[in-house]
Each structure stands twice: as C-alpha cells, then as structure tokens.
N, C-alpha and C positions, 0 to 999 in steps of 0.2 A: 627511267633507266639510270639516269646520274645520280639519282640519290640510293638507287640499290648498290651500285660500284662503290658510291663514299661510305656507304653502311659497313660491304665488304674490305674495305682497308682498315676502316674501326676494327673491327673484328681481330685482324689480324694482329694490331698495337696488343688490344688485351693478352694476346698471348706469350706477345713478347717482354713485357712488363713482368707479366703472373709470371714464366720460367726462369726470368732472371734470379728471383731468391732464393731458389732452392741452393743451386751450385755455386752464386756466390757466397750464399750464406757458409757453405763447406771452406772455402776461404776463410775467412772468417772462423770455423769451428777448431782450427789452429790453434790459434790464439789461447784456448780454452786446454789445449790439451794435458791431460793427466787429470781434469778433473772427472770427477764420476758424472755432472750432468754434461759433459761437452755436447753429446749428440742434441741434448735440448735447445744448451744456447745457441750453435749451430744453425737449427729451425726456428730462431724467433724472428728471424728476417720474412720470412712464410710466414708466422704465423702476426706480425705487422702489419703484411700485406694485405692478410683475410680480414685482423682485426677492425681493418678501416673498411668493410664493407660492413662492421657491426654499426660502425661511429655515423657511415654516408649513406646506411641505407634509403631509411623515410627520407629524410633530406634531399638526396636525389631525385626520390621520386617527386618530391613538393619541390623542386626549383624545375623539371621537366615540365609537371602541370601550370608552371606559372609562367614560364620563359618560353618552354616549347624546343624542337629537338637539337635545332639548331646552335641556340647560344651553351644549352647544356652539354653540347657536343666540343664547344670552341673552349668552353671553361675546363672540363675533363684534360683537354688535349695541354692548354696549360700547366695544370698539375700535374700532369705528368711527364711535361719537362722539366718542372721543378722538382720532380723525386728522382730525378734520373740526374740529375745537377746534383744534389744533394749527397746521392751516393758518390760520386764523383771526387767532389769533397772529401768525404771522409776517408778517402785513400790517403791523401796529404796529409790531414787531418791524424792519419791512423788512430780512428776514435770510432769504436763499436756502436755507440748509442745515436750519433751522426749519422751512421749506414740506417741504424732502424729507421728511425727519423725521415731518412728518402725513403723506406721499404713504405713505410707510411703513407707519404704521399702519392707514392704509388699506385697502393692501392684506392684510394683516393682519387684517384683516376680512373684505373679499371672501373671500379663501383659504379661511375657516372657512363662511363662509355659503354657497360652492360645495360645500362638503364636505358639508355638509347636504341643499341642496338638492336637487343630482340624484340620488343612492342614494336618499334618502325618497321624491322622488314616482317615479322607476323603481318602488322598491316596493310602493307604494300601488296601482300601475298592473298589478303582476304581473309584470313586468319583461317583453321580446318589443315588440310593436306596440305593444301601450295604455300601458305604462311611457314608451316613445321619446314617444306621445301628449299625453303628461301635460306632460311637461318641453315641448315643444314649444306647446303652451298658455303655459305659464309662459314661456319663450322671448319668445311676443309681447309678455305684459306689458314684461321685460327689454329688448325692444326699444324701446317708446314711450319707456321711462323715460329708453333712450339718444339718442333721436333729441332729445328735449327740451330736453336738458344740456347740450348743443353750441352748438343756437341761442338758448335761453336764454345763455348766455355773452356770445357775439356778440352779440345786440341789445342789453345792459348797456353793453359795451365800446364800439362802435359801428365806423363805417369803419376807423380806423386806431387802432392799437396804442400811438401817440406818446403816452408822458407819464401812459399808465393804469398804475396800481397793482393789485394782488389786491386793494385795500381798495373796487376800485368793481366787485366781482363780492360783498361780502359777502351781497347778498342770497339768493344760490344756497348759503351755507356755512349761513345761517339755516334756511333752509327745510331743508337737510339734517338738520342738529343736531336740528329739531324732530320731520323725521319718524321720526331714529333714536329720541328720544325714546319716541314715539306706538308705533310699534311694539314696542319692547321690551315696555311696557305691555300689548300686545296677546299678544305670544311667552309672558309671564310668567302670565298669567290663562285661556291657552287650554291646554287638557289634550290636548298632542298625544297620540296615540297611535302610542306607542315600534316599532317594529318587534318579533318574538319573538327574545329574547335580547340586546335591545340594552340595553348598561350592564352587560351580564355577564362574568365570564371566559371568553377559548375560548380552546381549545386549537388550535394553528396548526401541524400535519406539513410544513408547505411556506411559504417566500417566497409573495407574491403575486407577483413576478418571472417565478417557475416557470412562467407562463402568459405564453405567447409570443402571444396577440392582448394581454392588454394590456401586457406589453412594446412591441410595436412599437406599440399606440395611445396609450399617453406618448408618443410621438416625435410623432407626429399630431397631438398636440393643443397639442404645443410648437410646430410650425407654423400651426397653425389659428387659435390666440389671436393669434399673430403678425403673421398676416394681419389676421384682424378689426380688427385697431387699427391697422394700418400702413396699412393702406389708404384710412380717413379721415383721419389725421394725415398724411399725404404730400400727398393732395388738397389740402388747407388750404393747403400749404405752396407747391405747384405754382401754386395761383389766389393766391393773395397776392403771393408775391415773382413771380410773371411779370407783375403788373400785372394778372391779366385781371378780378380784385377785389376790393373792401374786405374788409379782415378779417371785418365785421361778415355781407357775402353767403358769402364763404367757408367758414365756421362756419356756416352758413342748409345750404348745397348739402350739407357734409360731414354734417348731421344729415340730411337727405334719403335717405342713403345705410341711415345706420339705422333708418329711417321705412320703405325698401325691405326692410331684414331685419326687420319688423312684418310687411310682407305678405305674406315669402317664409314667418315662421314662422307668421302665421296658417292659410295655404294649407297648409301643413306639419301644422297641427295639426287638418285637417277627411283629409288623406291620410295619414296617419302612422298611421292602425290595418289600413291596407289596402295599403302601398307600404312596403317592408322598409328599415332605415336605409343598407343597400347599394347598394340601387337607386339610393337618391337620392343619395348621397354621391356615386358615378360619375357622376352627370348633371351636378347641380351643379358641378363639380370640371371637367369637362370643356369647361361652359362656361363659367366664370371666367376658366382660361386664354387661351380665345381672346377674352372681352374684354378682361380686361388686354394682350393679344400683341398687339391691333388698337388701343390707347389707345396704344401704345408706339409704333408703326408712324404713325400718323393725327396724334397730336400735337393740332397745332393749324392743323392746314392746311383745315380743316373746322372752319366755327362752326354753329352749331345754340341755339336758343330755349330753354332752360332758367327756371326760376322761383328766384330769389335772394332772395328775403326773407317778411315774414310774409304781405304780402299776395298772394303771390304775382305778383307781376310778374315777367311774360316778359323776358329780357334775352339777345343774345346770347353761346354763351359757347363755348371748345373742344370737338369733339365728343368728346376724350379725357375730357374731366369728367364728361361723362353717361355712358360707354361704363365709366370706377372707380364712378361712382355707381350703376351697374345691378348689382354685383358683390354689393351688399346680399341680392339677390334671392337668390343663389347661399351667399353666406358663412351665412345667415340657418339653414339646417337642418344647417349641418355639427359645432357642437357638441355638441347633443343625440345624433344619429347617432352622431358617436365612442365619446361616451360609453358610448353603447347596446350599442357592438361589442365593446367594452373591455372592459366588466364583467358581461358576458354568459355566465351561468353559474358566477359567481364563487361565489355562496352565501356562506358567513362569512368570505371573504374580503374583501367588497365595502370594507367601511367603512376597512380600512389599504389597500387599494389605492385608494382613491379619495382618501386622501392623497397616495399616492404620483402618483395621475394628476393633482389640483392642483399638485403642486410642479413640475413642468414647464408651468405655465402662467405661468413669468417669461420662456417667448419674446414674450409679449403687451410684455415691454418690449427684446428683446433685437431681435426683427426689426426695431422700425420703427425703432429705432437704427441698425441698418444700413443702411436704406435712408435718413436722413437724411444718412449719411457722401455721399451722389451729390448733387454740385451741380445736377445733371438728373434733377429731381425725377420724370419721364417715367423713365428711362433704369431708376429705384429700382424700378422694378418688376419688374425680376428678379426679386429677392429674395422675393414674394409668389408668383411663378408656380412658383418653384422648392418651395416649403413646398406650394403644392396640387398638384403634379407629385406628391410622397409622400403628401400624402391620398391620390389616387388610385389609389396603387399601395397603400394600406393598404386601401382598400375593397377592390380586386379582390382581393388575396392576402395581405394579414397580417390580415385580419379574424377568419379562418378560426381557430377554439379546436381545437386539435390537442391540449391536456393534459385530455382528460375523465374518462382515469384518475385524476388527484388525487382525492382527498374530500374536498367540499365543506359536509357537511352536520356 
C-alpha cells in the first residue's frame, strides 16, 4: 500500500511539471510579439518539455532495468528540481534559451517518473482490469495537479499578458522546488517494494519492437500526448486572441478542461476493473471526434453560459469552448488504456519497452506545434481529430498482441 501512495504523488509531479510550459511559455510569447511566428516561439517551452522524452526515452527505460524503481524514481525527482531551478533563473536572467533549457529538464524528469509510474502500479495491480484501475486512480490525482497549474498561472498573471515577466509566477516555481523537495524525502525513506527481478540482469531473445500491439501503441500514444496538450493550449489561444477573454478566464476555462479529465478519470477509476481498456478507448475516441468536428463546424455562431474564474461566474462564451472543454471527459482515460494495451503481456520486457513507449511521448510537444502553425486557431483542430482517428483504429485492430510465441518470462 506505501508504494501505491508514493506511485500516486509521482503521478501527480508529472502533471504539474507537464502544465507548467504551456502558460508560462505564453509569458514568454511576449517577448516575440509582432513577429509572425510568436504563437510558435511561445510553444517551444512545451514543445522542450516533450522533446526530452525523445532524448530519455530508451535511456530511462535501461537505467529502470538496471537500477530498478526506486533510484530511477529519486534520480527523476532530482531533475526535476533542477529544471524547476533552472526556469527560476532565467527570470533574473531574462534569457529565453535559459527557460528552455529548465523546460528541458523538465521534461527529463517527467520521462523517468512516467517510466516508473505506470509499469509499477500496472504491476502492483496484476496487470488486465486492476493494473489499468490503479493507474486510473493515479490518473485523477494527475489530473487535479493539472487542472490547478493552469489556473493558478492565470490568476498570478491576471487579464492581460502586457508587461508580465516569469518573475510574477515565481510563486508556482516555489511551491514546485519545495514539493520536489518533500517528496524526494518521502521516495528516499519509503521501502518500495521492487518488483521480482527488478535491478537484475535478463537476458532479452527479442526487441521489444517484435511485438506489433506495442509497436503500433508508441504511435498512439505519440498522438494521445499530443492531443492532451493541444487541446488546452490551442483553447487559450483561441479565447484570448479572438477577444472572447482575458488571459487570466482563459487559463481558468483551459484548467476546467483538466478538472473534466479528473472526472472522466475518476469515473474511469470506480469502471476500470469491469469495462476493458478497449471498450473504453472506442467510445471515448468516438466521441472526441464528433465534439471537436462540431466545435469546428459551430465556431462561435452559438454563445452559451460557461464559468470563467475562481468564483465561478457565469459569462457568456462560444459554444466551441465548451464543446474543446468537454473533450477532457474523453482525453481523460485514453493514456492509462494505451498503456494497458501496449504492454499487455510483455513480461521482462515491460520496463525497456516502456522506455521505448515514453520516448514518443515528444508529440505532447510536436502536435500542438502544429496546430499553432493555423492562424484559425478553430480550423487547428484537425490535427487533434486526425491523432484520435489512430487511437481509434489502434483500439479496434492494433491492440490485438499477435507475437505470444516470444518468451516472456
């Protein structure tokens, strides 16, 4: 049970790291203004953070199989107080490349503390229903941490972006630095219980590659990260520069979005030992698309009553807003799920394949990149429908583990 708890505070770090780039990168996209790429440079804070799960991916996975969950868990937690120090920095600094540079290590962190987290509590879980269960628990923590990050940001900064620095969000870099602190403290003095064989040599007859579900669920999940974060980072961008809000409600609404993937993965985590990660993957997936298709279609020719700040006050706003903000509901169980499909039957192979399925988790910075290249920030939503058009087709038909000749054990 103590090491499902320290899994579940892991959990939560990741998300509070991963949310931090988006909105401070907007900070930052200041700096840039009147040039034609601003919205790009903007997102290259995100798109540092994913980059370093291209750089950590195998890596992580071979210092997991070699160290085992623990010290890759203490080492993670370092980095990531040194990318959180780092940004820090380059407040004083006022030096762009500084901030990447922490976005980097950052992620650099996340990467290892992903690497960790879902293979230990899959396993803890038994791997099937209760493993997808576990992580899906975990998941909600993950969620609140992210929903908080966002609008904590925005109400520091407040309506407009004019003339703010990173130096008047330091309090969000604080509260990080301490919690990586506290927690290390906690990873260092709890006696997880290692998995059997883990920190050993094995002997490996095959790639993890060899196994065609999670070949094609790396691709999936290079979509799905993608999604996740494009989705709110686009929103922001959509409600601010169309006028229809202050930075400060548009970071409110966009946290909202991950406050919707709290509920989807709460809900997820009371269904998740009786509803197979397939079922749900297709439903979800199914309905994403047609809100996104109908947010694209509807625009803003349709207002509707939304809640934009702490107090919640009603305001009206596009019904496209609400229609990307429902999408949390949906986005909300399809990581755990992948994951689940992915590594489903791997046996000793799990911990280097689960490097290899982090390091395609730098589409979390490569999609919303693209969808910021669309001056119609509506329009960018291609890009998101087309990455879960392949979820969807990996639930129905690339889930399926077709190499059960290997051996695994």
């Amino acid at each position: 049970m103590i090491t499902i708890i320290a899994m579940m505070f892991l959990y939560a770090m990741i998300a509070f790291v991963t949310n931090l780039a988006a909105p401070v990168g907007k900070i930052w996209e200041q700096t840039f203004e009147g040039s034609a790429h601003a919205g790009i440079l903007g997102m290259l804070g995100n798109f540092c953070n994913f980059l370093a799960y291209l750089i950590m991916g195998i890596p992580a996975g071979n210092f997991l199989a070699k160290f085992g969950y623990k010290k890759t868990a203490l080492t993670a937690i370092l980095l990531g107080f040194a990318g959180i120090s780092i940004q820090w920095v380059s407040g004083y600094t006022d030096n762009f490349y500084v901030y990447l540079l922490g976005a980097l290590f950052g992620g650099f962190c996340v990467c290892m503390l992903n690497t960790v987290v879902n293979p230990m509590l899959n396993l803890l879980g038994g791997g099937g229903n209760r493993g997808n269960q576990l992580n899906m628990i975990g998941g909600t923590l993950n969620s609140l941490s992210g929903s908080l990050t966002p609008m904590l940001v925005g109400a520091l900064v407040g309506e407009s972006l004019k003339g703010k620095e990173i130096d008047d969000v330091n309090i969000v870099l604080y509260i990080a630095m301490a919690v990586f602190a506290v927690i290390f403290l906690i990873i260092l003095f709890t006696p997880l219980a290692e998995p059997a064989g883990a920190g050993e040599k094995v002997t490996y007859e095959r790639s993890p590659w060899a196994f065609r579900h999670l070949t094609l669920g790396v691709i999936a999940i290079f979509f799905y990260v993608g999604v996740e974060v494009g989705i709110p980072a686009s929103l922001i961008s959509y409600l601010e520069k169309g006028g229809y809000a202050g930075y400060d409600d548009a970071t409110f609404i966009a946290g909202l979005y991950w406050l919707l993937m709290l509920v989807g993965r709460t809900i997820g985590s009371f269904i998740g030992g009786k509803v197979s990660s397939r079922t749900m993957v297709v439903c979800v997936s199914c309905v994403a698309i047609a809100l996104m298709a109908s947010a694209m279609l509807l625009g803003n020719t349709v207002q509707v009553m939304m809640p934009t700040n702490w107090k919640f006050v009603m305001e009206a706003m596009p019904i496209a807003a609400l229609l990307i903000m429902l999408c949390g509901l949906c986005t909300s169980v399809m990581w755990t799920c992948i994951f689940n499909m992915a590594t489903e039957g791997l046996g000793k192979y799990t911990a280097k394949a689960s490097g290899i399925f982090m390091m395609m988790v730098v589409g979390g910075g490569i999609v919303p990149l693209a969808q910021s290249a669309f001056t119609n920030h509506l329009l960018g939503y291609i890009v998101p429908i087309i990455g879960v058009a392949y979820i969807l087709f990996y639930a129905l038909v690339g889930s399926k583990n077709v190499n059960k000749d290997i051996k695994v054990d």
